[in-house]
NUSE-741301 format. One record per residue (C-alpha): x, y, z; residue in one letter. Coordinates in steps of 0.02 Angstrom, whole numbers, plus 32768, in hexadecimal, padded with zeros to 4 digits. Example, Ala and Ser with C-alpha at 12.3 -4.5 7.8 and 13.67 -1.06 7.14 Angstrom:
BEGIN
82677F1F8186A/82AC7FCB8165S/
// end
This chain:
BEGIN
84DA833B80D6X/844D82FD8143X/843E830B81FAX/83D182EE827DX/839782FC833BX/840C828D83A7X/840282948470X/8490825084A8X/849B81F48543X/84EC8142858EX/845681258605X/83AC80D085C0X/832C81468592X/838081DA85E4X/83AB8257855EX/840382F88588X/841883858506X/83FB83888463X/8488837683DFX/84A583518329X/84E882D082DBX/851282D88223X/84DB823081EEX/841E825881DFX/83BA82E581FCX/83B383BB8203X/836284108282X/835784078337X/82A58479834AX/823B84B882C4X/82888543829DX/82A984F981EEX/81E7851381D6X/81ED85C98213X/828E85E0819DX/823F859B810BX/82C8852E8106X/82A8847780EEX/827683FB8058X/81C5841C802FX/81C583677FCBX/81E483138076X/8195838680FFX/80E583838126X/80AB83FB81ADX/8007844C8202X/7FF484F78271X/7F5C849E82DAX/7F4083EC8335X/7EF6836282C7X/7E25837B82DEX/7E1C82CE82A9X/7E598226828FX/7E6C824181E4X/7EDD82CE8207X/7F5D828D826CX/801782578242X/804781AB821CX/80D48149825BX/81118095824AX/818A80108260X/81237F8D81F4X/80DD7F3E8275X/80C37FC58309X/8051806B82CBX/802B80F08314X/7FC281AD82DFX/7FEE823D833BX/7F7882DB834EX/800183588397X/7F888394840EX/7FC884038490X/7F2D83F68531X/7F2A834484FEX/7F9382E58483X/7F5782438455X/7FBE81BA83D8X/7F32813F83AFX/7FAC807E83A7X/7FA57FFB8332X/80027F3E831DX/7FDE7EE58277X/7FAA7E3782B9X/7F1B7E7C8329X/7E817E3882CDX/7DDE7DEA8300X/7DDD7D428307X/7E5A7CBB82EDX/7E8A7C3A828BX/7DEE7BFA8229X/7DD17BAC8161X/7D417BE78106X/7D3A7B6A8093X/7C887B12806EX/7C967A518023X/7C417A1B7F94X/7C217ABA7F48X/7C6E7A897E9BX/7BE47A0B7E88X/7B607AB07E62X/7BDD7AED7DFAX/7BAC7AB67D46X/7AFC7AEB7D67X/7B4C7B8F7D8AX/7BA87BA77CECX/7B087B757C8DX/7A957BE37CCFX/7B0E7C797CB8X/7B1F7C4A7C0CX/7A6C7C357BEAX/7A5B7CE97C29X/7A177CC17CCFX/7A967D2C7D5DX/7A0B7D3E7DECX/79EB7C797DEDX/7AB67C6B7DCDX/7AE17CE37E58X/7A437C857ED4X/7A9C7BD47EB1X/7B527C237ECCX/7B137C787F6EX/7AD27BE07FC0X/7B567B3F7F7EX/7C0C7BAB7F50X/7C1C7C487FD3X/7C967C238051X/7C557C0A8118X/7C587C9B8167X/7C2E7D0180E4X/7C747D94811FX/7D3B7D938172X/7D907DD3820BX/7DA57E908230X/7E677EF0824FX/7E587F45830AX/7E8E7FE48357X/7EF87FA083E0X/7EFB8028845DX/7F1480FA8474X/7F87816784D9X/7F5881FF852AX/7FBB826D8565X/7F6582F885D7X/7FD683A785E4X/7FA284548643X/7FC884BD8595X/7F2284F3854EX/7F50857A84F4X/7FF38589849BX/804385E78414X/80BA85CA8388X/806A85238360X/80B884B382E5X/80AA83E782C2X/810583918235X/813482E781DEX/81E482D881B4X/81F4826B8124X/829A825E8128X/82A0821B81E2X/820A81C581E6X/81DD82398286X/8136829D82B6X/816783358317X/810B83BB8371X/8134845683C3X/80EC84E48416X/810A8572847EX/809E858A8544X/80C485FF85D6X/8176862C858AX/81AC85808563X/81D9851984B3X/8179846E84DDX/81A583DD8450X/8177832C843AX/81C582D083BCX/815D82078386X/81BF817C831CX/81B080C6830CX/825A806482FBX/825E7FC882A2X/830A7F8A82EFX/82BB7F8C8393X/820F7F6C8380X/81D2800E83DDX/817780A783D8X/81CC813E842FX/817881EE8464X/8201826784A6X/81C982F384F2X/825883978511X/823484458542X/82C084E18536X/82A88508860AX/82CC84778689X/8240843586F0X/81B88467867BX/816583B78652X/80E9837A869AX/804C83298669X/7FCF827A8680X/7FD581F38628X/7F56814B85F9X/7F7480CC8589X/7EC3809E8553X/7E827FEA8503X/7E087FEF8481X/7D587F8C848AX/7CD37F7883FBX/7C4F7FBD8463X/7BE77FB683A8X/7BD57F0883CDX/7BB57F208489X/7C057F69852AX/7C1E7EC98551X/7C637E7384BCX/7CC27DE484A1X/7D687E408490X/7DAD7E7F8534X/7E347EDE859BX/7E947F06861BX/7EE77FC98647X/7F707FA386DAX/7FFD80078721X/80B27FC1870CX/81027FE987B4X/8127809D87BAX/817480C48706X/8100806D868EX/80478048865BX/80047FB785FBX/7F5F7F6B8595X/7F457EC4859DX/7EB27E6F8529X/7E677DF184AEX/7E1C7DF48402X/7D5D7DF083D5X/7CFF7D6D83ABX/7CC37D808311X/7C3D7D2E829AX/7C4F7C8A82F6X/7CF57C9782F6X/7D467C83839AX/7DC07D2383C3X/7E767CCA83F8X/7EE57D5383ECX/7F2F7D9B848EX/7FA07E2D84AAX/7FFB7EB88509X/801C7F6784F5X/80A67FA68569X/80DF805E8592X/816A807B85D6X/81A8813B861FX/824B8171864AX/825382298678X/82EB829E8699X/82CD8309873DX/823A832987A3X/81CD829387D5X/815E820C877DX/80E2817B87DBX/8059810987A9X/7FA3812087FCX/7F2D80A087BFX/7F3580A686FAX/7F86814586EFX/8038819386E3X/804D821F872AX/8100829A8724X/8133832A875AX/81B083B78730X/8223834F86B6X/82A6839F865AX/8274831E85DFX/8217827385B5X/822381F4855CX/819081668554X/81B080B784EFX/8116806684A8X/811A7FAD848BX/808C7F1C8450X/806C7E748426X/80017DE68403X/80117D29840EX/80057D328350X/80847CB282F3X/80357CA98249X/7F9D7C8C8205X/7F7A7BD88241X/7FE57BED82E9X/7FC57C6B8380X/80317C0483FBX/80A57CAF8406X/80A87CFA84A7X/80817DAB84C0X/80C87DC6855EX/81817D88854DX/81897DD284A9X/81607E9784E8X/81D77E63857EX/82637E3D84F9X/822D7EE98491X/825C7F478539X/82F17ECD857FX/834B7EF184CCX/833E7FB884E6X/836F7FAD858DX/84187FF3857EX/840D804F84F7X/83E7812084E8X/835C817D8493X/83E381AF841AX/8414810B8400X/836E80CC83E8X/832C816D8372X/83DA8167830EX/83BE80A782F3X/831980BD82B7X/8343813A823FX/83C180EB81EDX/8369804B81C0X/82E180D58193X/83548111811DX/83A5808D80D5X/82E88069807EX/82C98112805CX/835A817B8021X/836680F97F98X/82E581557F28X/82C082187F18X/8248828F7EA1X/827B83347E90X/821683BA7E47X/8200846A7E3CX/81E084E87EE7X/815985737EE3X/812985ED7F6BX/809A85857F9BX/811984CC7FBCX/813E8529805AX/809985388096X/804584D1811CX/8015842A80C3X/7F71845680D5X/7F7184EC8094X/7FDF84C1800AX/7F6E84547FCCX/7ED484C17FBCX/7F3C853C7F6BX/7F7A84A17EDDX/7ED684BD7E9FX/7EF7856B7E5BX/7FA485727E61X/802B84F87E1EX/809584A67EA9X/80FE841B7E2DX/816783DD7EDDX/80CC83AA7F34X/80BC832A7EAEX/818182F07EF0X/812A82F77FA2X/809E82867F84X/810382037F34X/817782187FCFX/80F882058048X/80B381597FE6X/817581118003X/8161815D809BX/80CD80F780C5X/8104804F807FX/81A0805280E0X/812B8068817CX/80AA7FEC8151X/80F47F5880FCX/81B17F158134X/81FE7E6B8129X/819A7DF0819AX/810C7E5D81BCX/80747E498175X/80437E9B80D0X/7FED7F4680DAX/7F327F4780DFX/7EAC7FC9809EX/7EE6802F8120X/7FAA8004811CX/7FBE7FEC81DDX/7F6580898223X/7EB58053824EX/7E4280A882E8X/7DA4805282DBX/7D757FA08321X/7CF07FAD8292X/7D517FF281FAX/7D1E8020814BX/7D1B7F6180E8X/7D797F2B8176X/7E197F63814DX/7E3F7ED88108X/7EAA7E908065X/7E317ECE7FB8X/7E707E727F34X/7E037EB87EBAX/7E617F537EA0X/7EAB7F947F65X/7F277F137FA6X/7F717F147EE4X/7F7E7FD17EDEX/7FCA7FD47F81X/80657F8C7F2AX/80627FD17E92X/80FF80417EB8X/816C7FD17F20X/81C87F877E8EX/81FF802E7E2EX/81FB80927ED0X/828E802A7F05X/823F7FD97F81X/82417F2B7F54X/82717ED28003X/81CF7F30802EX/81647EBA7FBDX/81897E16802FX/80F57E2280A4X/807F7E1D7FE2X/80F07D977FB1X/80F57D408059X/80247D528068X/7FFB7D177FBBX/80647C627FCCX/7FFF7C60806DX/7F6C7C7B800AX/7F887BE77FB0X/7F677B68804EX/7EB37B97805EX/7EB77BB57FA2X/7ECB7B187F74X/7E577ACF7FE1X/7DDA7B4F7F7EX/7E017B117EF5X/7DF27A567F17X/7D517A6C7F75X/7CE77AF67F2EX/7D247AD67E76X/7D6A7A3A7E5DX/7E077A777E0DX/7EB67A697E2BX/7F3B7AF77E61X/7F037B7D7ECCX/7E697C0E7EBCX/7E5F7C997F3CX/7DD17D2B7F18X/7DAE7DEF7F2FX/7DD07DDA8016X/7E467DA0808FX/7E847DD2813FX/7EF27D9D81AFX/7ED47CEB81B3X/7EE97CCF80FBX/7E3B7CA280BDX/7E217C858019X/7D607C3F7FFFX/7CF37CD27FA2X/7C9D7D398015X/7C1A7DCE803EX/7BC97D6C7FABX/7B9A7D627F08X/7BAF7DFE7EC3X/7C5A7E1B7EF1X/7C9D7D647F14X/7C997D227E70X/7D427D707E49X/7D957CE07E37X/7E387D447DFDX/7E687D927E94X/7EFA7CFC7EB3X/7F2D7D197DFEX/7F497DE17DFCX/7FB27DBC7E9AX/801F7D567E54X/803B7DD27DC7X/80977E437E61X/81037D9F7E72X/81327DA17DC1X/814F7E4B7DBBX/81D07E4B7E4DX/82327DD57DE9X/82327E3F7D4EX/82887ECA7DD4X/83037E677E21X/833D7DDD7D99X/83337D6A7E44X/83317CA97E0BX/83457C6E7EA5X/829F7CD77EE1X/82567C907E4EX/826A7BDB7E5FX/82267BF87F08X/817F7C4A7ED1X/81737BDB7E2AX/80F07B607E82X/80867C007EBAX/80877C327DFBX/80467B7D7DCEX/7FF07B617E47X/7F7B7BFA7DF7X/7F907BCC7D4BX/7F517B0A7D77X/7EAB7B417DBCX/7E7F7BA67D08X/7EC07B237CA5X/7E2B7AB47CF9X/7DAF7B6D7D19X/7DAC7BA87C6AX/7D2B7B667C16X/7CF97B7A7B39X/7C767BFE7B16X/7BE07BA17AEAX/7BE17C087A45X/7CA67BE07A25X/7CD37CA27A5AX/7D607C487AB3X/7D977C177B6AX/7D567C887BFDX/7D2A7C6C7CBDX/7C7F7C507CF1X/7C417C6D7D6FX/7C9C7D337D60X/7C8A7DE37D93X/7CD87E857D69X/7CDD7EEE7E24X/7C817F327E49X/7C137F747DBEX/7B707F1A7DA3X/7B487F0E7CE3X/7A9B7F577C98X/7A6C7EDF7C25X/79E47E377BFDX/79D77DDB7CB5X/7A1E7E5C7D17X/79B07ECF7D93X/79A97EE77E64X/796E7E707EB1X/79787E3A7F79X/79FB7DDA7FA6X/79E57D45801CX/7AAB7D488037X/7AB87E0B8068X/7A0B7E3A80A4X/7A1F7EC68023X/79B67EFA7F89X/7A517EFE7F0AX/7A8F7ED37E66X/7AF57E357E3AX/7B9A7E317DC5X/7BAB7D807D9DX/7BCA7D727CFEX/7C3F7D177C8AX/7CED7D437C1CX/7CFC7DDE7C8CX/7D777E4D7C30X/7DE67E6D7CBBX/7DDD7D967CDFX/7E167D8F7C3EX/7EB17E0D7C3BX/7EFB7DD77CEFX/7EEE7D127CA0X/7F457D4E7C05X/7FD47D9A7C59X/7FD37D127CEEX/7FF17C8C7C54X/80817CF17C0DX/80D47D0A7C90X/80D57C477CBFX/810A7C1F7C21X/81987C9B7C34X/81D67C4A7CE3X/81CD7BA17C90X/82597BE57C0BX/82C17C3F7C82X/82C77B9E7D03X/82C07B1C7C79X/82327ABA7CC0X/81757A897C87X/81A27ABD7BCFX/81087A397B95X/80967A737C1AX/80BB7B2F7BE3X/80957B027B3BX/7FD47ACE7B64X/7FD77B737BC1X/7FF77BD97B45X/7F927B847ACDX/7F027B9B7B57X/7F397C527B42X/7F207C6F7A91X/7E837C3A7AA8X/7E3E7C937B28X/7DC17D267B00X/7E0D7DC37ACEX/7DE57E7D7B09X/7D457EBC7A99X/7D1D7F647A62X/7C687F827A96X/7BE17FCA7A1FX/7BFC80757A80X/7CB9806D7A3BX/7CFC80527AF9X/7D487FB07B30X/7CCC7F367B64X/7CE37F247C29X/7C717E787BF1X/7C837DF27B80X/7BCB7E177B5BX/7BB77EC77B1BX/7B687F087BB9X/7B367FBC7BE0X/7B567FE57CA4X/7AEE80127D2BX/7B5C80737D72X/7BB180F17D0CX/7C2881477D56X/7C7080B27DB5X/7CFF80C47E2CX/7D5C801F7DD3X/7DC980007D49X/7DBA7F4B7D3AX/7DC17F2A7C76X/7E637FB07C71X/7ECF7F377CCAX/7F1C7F137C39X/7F607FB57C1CX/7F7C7FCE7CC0X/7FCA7F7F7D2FX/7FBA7EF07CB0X/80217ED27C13X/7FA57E937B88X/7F577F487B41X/7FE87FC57B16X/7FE580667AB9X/807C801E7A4CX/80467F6E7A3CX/7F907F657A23X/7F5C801379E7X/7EAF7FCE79AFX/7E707FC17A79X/7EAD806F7AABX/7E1F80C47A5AX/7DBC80677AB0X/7E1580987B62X/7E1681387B47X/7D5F81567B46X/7D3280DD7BD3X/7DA481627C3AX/7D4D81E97BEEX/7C9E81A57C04X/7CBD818B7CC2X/7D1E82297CD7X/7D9C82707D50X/7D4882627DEFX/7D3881C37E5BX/7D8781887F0DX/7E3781907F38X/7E7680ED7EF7X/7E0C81137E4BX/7E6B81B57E2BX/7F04816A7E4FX/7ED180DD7DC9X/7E94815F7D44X/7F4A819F7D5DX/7FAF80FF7D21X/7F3880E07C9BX/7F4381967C61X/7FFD817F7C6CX/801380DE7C06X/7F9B81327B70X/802E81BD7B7FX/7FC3824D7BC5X/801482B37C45X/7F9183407C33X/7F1182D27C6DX/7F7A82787CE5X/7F9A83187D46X/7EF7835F7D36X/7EBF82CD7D8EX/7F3B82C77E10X/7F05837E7E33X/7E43834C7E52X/7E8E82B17EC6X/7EEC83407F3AX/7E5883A47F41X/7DCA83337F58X/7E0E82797F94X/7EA982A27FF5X/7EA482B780B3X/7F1C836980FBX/7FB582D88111X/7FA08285806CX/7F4581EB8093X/7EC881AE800FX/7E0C81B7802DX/7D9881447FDCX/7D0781C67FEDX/7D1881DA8092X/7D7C813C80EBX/7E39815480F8X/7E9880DA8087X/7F4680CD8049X/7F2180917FA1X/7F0A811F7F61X/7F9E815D7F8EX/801080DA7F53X/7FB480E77EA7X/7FD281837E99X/809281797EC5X/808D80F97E3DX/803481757DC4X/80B181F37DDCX/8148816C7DB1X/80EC81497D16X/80D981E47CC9X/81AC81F97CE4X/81C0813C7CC8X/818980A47C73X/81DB80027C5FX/81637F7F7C32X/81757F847B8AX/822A7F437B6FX/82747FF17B75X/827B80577C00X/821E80F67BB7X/825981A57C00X/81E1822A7C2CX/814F81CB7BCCX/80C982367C18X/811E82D07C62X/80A183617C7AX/80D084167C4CX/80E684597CF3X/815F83C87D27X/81D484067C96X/827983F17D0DX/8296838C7D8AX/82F882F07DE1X/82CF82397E01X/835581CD7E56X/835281207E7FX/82BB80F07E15X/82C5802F7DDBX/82977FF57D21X/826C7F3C7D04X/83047EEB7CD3X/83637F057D68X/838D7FB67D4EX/838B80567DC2X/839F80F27D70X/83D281C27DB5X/836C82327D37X/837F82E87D0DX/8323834A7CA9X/82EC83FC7C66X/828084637BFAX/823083B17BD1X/82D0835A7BA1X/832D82DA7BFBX/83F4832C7C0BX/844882A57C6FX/841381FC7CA3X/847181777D19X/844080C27CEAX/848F803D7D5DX/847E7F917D33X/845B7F137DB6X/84527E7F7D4AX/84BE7E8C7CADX/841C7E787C37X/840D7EE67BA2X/83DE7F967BB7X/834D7FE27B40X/832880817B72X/82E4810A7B14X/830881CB7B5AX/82AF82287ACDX/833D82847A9AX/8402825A7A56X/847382287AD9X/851B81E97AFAX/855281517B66X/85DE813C7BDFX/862980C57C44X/86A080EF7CC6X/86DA81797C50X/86D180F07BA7X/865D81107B16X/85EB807D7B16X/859180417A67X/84E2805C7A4DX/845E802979CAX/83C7807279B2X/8309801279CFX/8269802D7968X/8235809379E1X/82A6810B79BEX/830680E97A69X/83C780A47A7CX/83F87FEC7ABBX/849B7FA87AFCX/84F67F317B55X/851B7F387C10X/85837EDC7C8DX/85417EDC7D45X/85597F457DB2X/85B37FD37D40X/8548807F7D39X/852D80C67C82X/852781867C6BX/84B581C27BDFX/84C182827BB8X/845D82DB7B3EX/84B7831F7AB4X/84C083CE7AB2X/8478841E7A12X/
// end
């Protein structure tokens, strides 16, 4: 049974003791850590202060972030909310663009890119040509007297969704304890100490200014007292590439300590001698949506605090935690402890390298559900490069939504990490992608339907931009709404699926009129193309300057790309598929799949590896960070191991020609792809080299050096391939299970299908699995070893596949026990 840290008091914000109640968590100090006692697959936890950004501990309700250092002189917890961009609404879309498009197409087919990527730079790239930026919204300090301390400890408690710290100065146990509650909209700090009267300390709530730009920029703010309890930021957004910046907000603290005294001087709180504290953080902007900022700011933190008003720190904390867990509990990895899972994360993870440590595996794939539940909720926005944690008014690409490869990866695991009500802000983004999209479309190619590229941000964009080189991915719309397809292959949903049907046609319309016939008759491809973000070596192609950047670089423009090709293949199919299932379009679905079976297939370059071109192109860059022209194996459907055996070769030595190195979000690529060709070895190897060289001390992806969390969701979806595929028709067991994962547990991970399955397994071999069916459909599944099924205690009838697996029937809602048969 779980438990966890309740205060329990009637009064608002005025905790007494601590208690437990047994509805959620363990421990009331961190003695756990001392004893060696806790779940090293959901603890994470430090001996020393974060030195850096990059080190600290993430929390988040969605909407409200927040990264705490556990310092002990100083503590600061650097603040985010998801709408606080640069900017405000704007369109980036450029008329008459699709008039320059033929001449285009024929100078990329007549081997001419630089003159193709010239005309594309100054007639088709969106207005700006660069998008808004995410913001740091503000920091809290909080100043204390206790420079040197001893018995140091900070920690992330996965399972309560809480950053702790604790430490001991002058005789006394000082803790502060950080979560962000989704019921209530709020960030809480508590701070307790085992003496009365021992806290005391300054605190400033600080705005954040891009002082890059100038000390004086456009964006602005305002640090206030709030009468003698509270403290408050009050600001604007940045104007930003012409853009005029509309968005307005507040940050709000609000302290309520127990004992000694507390006043306001200025900006600054100051108390003194508490027996304890607790401080509620609270923001907003005017932001609506991304055509309407007529919200306002101040009434809505107002409402944030009136709706807490009578309610407790346990109240608050115990509310949290159980909407917390109702998300997270619904999925768990177990694998094997070692000496080393008990170390201090980061030691534990320099010692991985020499040592085998299977559970830290179970922990990173924790700490990606971990991260989606914090970053991406129902009605928030969808999580960017950075999920929701962002310190820089200048951040790496922007932080913004990648859809070459990030925002994608991002939610690779939300469907089989049981997460699916997670997946609505991607779902709820890409049908507002489609309003600017289809202007796009209309404007800068004269087609119907909708067309959105490799950028967006907040105020849904969807015109190519940065330029040439990268926004000729025309494809970007269309690999989104692969995500939407896929959610419907978890859930069985009609009614979600009539409701995103025009999305899906919307994208198939604009490549029935984009695809155009090879000159040669190779078949249809799009042109103008690119494959991100690797620039091909071959007749045409060389640096050059830029007029669009300023920069002496390479273009990609090309035709047919390979990946273009793949996400268009799949994007067809799975129209065609929601035509049958909601018996509309059947003749329009039959052009689209005759369009399909005509347009280029993957090639086998003279080399013997996949050709990331339709020309048989060498690459400039070798050892290139992107995958593009293995969508199809993964995350795309249209090269399998079983299926098409005459493309794997030619997988398997792209991977090996571009190694097992690369940024985070690469590694965590390399490990689906090594997964689907049914290599655990490699898989592990590679997630191995990710924990050593491309994860920060708390998990987070880097991308050489810039935190990102899309490495980190790819590699939580790694490690559910390699125990679980279902994309094939059959849910396949342990498909790519590496030798030192040979027992374990995974509960609550969904199969296409509409299934959710408990596994069990040892020395290699599944023993027990738990299949429950959501939907009723018919169950393929394939545990690599003989097994009987059940049914509330009933023998159920089985058949066996070509695979070697089992099928049968199933009703919904009814659970079905297989058990390996004992030899």
């Amino acid at each position: 049974m779980k438990h966890i840290l309740l205060i329990m008091c009637s009064c608002m914000f005025c905790p007494l003791a601590y208690s437990q109640d047994a509805s959620n968590s363990k421990v009331s100090n961190s003695q756990f850590i001392d004893e060696q006692s806790f779940d090293p697959t959901s603890i994470l936890w430090y001996q020393q202060p974060a030195g850096v950004w990059e080190e600290a501990l993430p929390v988040g309700n969605g909407r409200l972030g927040a990264m705490v250092f556990g310092g002990n002189a100083e503590e600061r917890i650097q603040l985010n909310e998801e709408t606080y961009w640069t900017g405000g609404p704007y369109s980036s879309v450029v008329k008459g663009g699709a008039e320059f498009l033929p001449e285009i197409q024929r100078l990329i087919f007549n081997g001419k890119p630089l003159e193709a990527h010239k005309l594309f730079g100054r007639h088709m790239m969106g207005y700006p040509v660069e998008q808004m930026k995410y913001q740091s919204l503000a920091n809290l300090h909080l100043f204390f007297e206790d420079e040197e301390v001893t018995d140091y400890q900070r920690w992330l408690d996965l399972e309560t969704s809480t950053s702790s710290v604790q430490y001991k100065a002058h005789g006394v146990t000082f803790r502060r304890d950080v979560l962000s509650s989704t019921p209530d909209q709020v960030i809480v700090v508590r701070l307790t100490a085992d003496q009365p009267g021992q806290i005391s300390f300054r605190a400033q709530l600080r705005g954040v200014r891009n002082s890059t730009h100038s000390n004086y920029a456009t964006d602005y703010f305002r640090m206030d007292g709030v009468g003698d309890h509270g403290l408050m930021v009050n600001g604007k957004s940045a104007d930003y590439l012409g853009i005029e910046g509309k968005l307005r907000y507040r940050a709000q603290l609000n302290a309520v300590p127990e004992g000694g005294s507390m006043h306001v001087k200025g900006a600054e709180l100051f108390i003194k001698n508490a027996d304890a504290v607790t401080l509620v953080f609270a923001a907003a902007t005017n932001f609506v949506n991304y055509n309407d900022i007529s919200g306002d700011q101040i009434a809505r933190v107002n409402d944030y605090f009136n709706n807490i008003r009578n309610k407790s720190f346990a109240e608050i904390s115990d509310a949290a935690i159980r909407d917390y867990q109702s998300l997270y509990q619904r999925a768990e990895l177990t694998l094997a402890n070692t000496t080393n899972s008990a170390l201090p994360t980061d030691e534990r993870m320099a010692a991985f390298e020499t040592a085998d440590d299977p559970s830290l595996a179970a922990l990173a794939y924790n700490f990606g559900r971990y991260l989606l539940i914090s970053s991406s909720r129902p009605g928030t926005e969808a999580a960017n490069l950075q999920g929701i944690w962002n310190e820089s008014q200048n951040p790496s690409w922007d932080s913004k939504y990648t859809t070459n490869i990030n925002t994608e990866m991002n939610y690779w695991p939300v469907e089989s990490g049981n997460l699916s009500d997670c997946a609505e802000p991607l779902i709820t983004m890409v049908k507002e992608l489609t309003d600017q999209g289809s202007q796009v479309a209309r404007e800068h190619y004269g087609a119907d339907g909708w067309v959105f590229h490799q950028n967006t941000d907040l105020w849904r964009v969807a015109a190519p931009m940065d330029g040439p080189t990268w926004g000729t991915f025309t494809v970007g719309g269309a690999w989104l709404t692969t995500h939407l397809w896929e959610h419907y292959l978890y859930t069985l949903d009609q009614e979600y699926l009539e409701e995103i049907y025009p999305v899906l046609k919307g994208s198939v319309e604009f490549f029935m009129d984009f695809l155009v016939e090879h000159p040669d008759g190779k078949g249809l491809v799009t042109n103008p193309s690119n494959s991100p973000e690797n620039p091909p070596k071959g007749p045409g192609y060389e640096y050059f300057y830029d007029e669009v950047t300023g920069m002496y670089y390479f273009t990609t423009i090309c035709y047919g790309a390979s990946m273009d090709m793949q996400i268009i293949t799949d994007l067809f199919a799975y129209y065609a598929k929601a035509t049958e299932v909601l018996s509309r379009d059947q003749d329009y679905a039959k052009k689209v799949l005759d369009a399909r079976s005509r347009i280029m297939p993957p090639q086998i370059g003279s080399d013997g590896s996949l050709q990331e071109w339709a020309e048989d192109y060498e690459q400039l860059e070798d050892k290139h960070r992107h995958f593009s022209h293995m969508y199809g194996l993964y995350p795309g459907n249209v090269i399998s191991a079983k299926r098409t055996p005459q493309w794997i070769d030619g997988c398997k030595a792209v991977l090996e020609q571009r190694g097992d190195g690369g940024t985070g979000f690469s590694r965590g690529w390399k490990m689906n792809l090594w997964a689907r060709l049914y290599d655990g070895e490699r898989a592990h190897k590679i997630f191995k080299g990710y924990i050593k060289e491309q994860a920060y001390p708390q998990l987070f992806a880097k991308c050489n050096t810039p935190l990102q969390v899309d490495g980190t969701f790819g590699v939580a979806a790694g490690i559910t391939e390699m125990l679980m595929q279902s994309h094939e028709g059959v849910i396949d067991l342990l498909p790519a299970l590496p030798s030192s994962w040979n027992a374990g547990r995974f509960d609550g991970v969904c199969a296409r299908g509409a299934f959710e399955l408990d596994m069990q397994w040892d020395q290699n071999q599944i023993t027990r699995v738990e299949v429950q069916s959501k939907k009723g459909q018919t169950c393929r599944i394939n545990p690599k070893t003989e097994v009987d099924v059940t049914v509330n205690g009933t023998t159920v009838s089985t058949k066996p596949t070509k695979d070697g697996g089992i099928e049968f029937e199933t009703e919904p809602g009814e659970t079905y026990v297989l058990i390996a048969r004992q030899p």
